[in-house]
N, C-alpha and C positions, 0 to 999 in steps of 0.2 A: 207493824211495818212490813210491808212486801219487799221483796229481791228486785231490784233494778236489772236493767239487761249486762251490766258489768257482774252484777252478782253471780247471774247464769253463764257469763264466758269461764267466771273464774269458776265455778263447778263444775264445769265441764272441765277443765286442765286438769282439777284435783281427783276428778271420776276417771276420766279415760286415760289422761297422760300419766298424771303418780301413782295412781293406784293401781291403772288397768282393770277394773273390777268388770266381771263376769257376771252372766246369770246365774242365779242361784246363789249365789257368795252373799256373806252375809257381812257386813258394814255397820261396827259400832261407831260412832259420831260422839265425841264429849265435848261438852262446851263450858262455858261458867256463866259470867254476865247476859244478862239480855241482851246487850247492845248487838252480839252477836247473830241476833236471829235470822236477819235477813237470807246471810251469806249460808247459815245452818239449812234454812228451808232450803233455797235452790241445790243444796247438797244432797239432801234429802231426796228432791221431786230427780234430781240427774240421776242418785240412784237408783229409784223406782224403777224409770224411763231403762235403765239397761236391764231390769229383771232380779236386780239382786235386792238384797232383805235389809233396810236400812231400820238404826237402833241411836235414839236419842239419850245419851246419858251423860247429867247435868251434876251429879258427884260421886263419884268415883272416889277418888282421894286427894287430894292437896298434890303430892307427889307426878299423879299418872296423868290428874287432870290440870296440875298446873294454878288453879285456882279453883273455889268456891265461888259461889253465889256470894254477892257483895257481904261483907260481915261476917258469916260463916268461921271464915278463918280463923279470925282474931278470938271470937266466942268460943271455939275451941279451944287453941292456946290456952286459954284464960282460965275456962274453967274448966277443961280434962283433969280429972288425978291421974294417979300415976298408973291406974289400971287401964284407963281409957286410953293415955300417950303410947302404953306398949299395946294396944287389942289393935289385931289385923283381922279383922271379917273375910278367912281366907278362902269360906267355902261361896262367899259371894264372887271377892273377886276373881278367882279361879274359872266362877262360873265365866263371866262378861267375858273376861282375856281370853279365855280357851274359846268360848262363843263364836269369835270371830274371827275372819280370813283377813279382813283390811281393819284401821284403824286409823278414822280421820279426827283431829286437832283441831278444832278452832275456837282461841280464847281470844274474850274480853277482859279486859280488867280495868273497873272502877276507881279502885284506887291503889296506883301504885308501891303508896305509902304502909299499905293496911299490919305490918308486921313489923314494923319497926318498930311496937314496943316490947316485943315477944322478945325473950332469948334465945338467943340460937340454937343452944343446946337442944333446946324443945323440937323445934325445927328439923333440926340435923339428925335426930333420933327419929322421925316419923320417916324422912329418907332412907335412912337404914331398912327399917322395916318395911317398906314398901319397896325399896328396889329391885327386890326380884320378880314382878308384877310390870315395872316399866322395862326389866331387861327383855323380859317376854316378847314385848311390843317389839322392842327398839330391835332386840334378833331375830324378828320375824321378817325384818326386810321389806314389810308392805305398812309402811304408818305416814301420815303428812301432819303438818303440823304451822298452822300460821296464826299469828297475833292480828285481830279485827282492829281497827280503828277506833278510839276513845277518845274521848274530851284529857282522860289523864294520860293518857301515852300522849295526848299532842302537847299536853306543857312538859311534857318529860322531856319532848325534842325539842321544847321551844319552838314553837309553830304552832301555826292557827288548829283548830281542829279540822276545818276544811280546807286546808291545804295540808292536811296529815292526809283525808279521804283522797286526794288526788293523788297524791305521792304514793300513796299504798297500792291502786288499781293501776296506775303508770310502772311502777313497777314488778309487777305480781304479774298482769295480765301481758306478757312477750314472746316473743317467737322462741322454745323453747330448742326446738331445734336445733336454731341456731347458734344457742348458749352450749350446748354438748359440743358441738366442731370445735368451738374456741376454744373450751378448755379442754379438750380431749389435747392437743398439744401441749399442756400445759401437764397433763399428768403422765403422757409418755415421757417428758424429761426427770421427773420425778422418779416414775418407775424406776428408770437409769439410773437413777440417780445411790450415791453410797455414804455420804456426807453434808449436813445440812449447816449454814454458817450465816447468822444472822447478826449483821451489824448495825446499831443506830443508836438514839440517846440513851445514854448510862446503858447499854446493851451492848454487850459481847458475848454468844449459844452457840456453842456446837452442840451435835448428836449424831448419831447413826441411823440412817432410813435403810441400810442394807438388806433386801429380803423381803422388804416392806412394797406392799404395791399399793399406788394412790385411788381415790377415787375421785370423780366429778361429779359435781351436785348441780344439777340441772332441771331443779321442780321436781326431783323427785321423792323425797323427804322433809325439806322446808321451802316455801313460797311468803315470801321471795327468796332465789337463792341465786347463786353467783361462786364457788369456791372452791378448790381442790385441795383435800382433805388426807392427809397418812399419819398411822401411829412410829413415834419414834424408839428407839429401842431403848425400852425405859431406864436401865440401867447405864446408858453411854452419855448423860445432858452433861455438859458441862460449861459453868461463866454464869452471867448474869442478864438478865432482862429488865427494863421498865416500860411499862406498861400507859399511854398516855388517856385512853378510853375508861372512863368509870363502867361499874358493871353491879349490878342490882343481885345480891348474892344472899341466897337464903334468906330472907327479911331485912335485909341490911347494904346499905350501899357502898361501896367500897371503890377509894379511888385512890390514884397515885400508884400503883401496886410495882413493890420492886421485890424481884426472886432471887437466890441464889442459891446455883447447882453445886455437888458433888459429889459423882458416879452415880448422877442420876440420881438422887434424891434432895429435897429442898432441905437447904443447912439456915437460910436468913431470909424473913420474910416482913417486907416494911409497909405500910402502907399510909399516902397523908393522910387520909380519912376512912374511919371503920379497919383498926388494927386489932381492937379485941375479935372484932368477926372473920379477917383474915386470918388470924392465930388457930381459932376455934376450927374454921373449915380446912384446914392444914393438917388439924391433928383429928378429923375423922375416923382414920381408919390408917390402915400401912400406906394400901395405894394411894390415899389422898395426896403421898408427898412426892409425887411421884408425874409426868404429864404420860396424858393419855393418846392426846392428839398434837399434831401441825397442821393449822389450815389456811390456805391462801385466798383470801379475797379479790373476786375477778368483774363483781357487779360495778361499773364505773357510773349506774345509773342512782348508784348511791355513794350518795357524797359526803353526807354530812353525819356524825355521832346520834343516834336518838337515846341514849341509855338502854338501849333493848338490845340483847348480843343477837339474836335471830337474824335484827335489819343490820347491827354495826359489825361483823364477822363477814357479812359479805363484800363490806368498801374495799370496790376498786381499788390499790394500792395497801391493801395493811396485813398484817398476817393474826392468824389469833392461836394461844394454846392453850390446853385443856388440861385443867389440873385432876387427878383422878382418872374415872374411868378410861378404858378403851375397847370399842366397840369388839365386836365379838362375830368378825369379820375378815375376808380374803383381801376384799381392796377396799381402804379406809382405816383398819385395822388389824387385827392379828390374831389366827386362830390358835396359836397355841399359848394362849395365855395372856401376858402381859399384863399392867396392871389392870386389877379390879378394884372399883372402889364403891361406895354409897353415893358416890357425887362425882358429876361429869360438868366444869366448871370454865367454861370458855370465856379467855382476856383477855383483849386486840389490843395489837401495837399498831401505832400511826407509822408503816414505813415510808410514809410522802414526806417525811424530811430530810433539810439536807445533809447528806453522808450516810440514808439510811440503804444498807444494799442487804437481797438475800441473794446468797449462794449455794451451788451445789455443786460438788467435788470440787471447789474452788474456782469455778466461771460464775458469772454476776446473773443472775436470770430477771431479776426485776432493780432497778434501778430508784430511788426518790419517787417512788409508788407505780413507776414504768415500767413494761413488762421488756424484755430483752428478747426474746425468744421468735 
């Protein structure tokens, strides 16, 4: 398949606008599935066309790349012993990561389902071992990262697979510009901001954003994107949250998710569906219990849940938090510390309902998924 001319606008956003990529810089590219390839090539040829050095690599790991090649995954699970689940190939990957100056994202995935009969544990243990390989990335500051269009991600949203393709270049391919102004208001209140107070079903959260400066995500990290993002201060959570969006976690889906805080750490964790995998990802590590992020969804050009937190964390009107890690960052999150974890785990609440409000130092900034401001 060749790159349509939407394939080349969006390479051009993801070369010039998120990356910024330079002559001579050199640009690893991972992908998984083929279905991908189109958008991969025009990624490619945009960054030839600037002078810099692009690099296709199709496994990496589970963790960095997000996916194998259809199959891959599960044949792994299956049949690694216990020497191959703990081997990191570190003087490869070491190579690749240090390799490069940018790092661009773009997976397919055939089948959503493909680990669901894997245990977690398996899973959650390759994460360990790999996350310091994706911190690399993620604190390098110059990585993008978008989900291609599938047959299985469009029954995951429930939609066509061609009106999945429409929806994804309608909203990916926008005035990006214009998405920074909007929410640059939206993260000067925040900055200001010393207390965060979110009310809506079976949810009552405070915490402390004191100190903390937000960020705006404006295509420059994930496409599509829409959202302003700050770590809380981990040890101040306090009340409870439920959580109306399912979320695809580890090999495992997990929906209904209800949390409860105290001094910032989680004491009760429920979920209607996939509670053994919510238990499991909880007790990861320290940080696992612990959130890493608050992020505000500002994309109104997304409406509807598709099971995928990339597109459902940006819906206009909902907020999402991160259980585990936090970024290792000035605005967005926190340089001196905060939780670290193996897993950076983002939940969206639906606040478009009614009586759902967030607050900061006790004025109402977004209203029944309306922004106040």
């Amino acid at each position: 398949m060749q790159p349509t001319e939407k394939d080349f606008k969006l390479a051009k956003i993801f070369i010039h606008h998120s990356l910024q990529l330079k002559p001579k810089e050199k640009l690893l590219i991972t992908t998984s599935d083929s279905g991908a390839f189109p958008l991969v090539k025009a990624s490619f040829i945009e960054a030839l066309k600037v002078g810099a050095f692009p690099i296709i690599d199709t496994q990496i790991d589970m963790l960095i790349n997000r996916s194998f090649m259809s199959g891959f995954q599960y044949q792994f699970y299956k049949h690694a012993n216990d020497w191959q689940l703990h081997h990191v190939p570190h003087e490869l990957m070491e190579g690749k990561v240090n390799w490069a100056d940018a790092y661009l994202r773009i997976y397919s995935i055939d089948n959503t389902k493909e680990l669901t009969q894997i245990p977690s544990e398996k899973i959650l243990l390759r994460n360990k071992l790999m996350r310091p390989y994706l911190d690399k990335i993620v604190d390098s500051d110059r990585w993008l990262l978008t989900y291609y269009p599938t047959p299985a991600m469009a029954q995951e949203a429930g939609m066509s697979f061609d009106a999945l393709v429409d929806f994804y270049y309608n909203a990916c391919i926008v005035d990006y510009t214009k998405m920074e102004q909007d929410l640059k208001k939206l993260e000067t209140v925040l900055d200001k901001g010393k207390q965060v107070h979110i009310v809506g079903d079976k949810t009552d959260l405070t915490f402390s954003i004191e100190g903390r400066l937000a960020k705006a995500a404006y295509g420059e990290r994930n496409i599509p994107d829409g959202e302003v993002f700050l770590a809380p201060v981990h040890t101040t959570v306090e009340g409870h949250v439920y959580f109306e969006f399912p979320s695809q976690a580890y090999g495992t889906e997990v929906e209904g998710i209800y949390l409860e805080f105290k001094k910032g750490k989680i004491v009760k964790a429920v979920a209607e569906k996939g509670q053994k995998a919510l238990e499991k990802i909880i007790k990861t590590d320290e940080g696992s219990h612990y959130l890493g992020e608050l992020g505000v969804g500002a994309n109104y050009n997304i409406q509807n849940g598709m099971n995928n937190t990339l597109f459902d964390e940006k819906i206009g009107g909902t907020v999402h938090l991160a259980v585990g890690h936090c970024y290792r960052e000035k605005r967005g999150g926190s340089l001196e510390g905060n939780t670290k974890s193996a897993i950076h785990w983002d939940i969206v609440k639906d606040m478009r309902k009614k009586g759902s409000v967030l607050m900061i130092d006790g004025k109402a900034i977004m209203k029944e998924g309306k922004f106040l401001i």
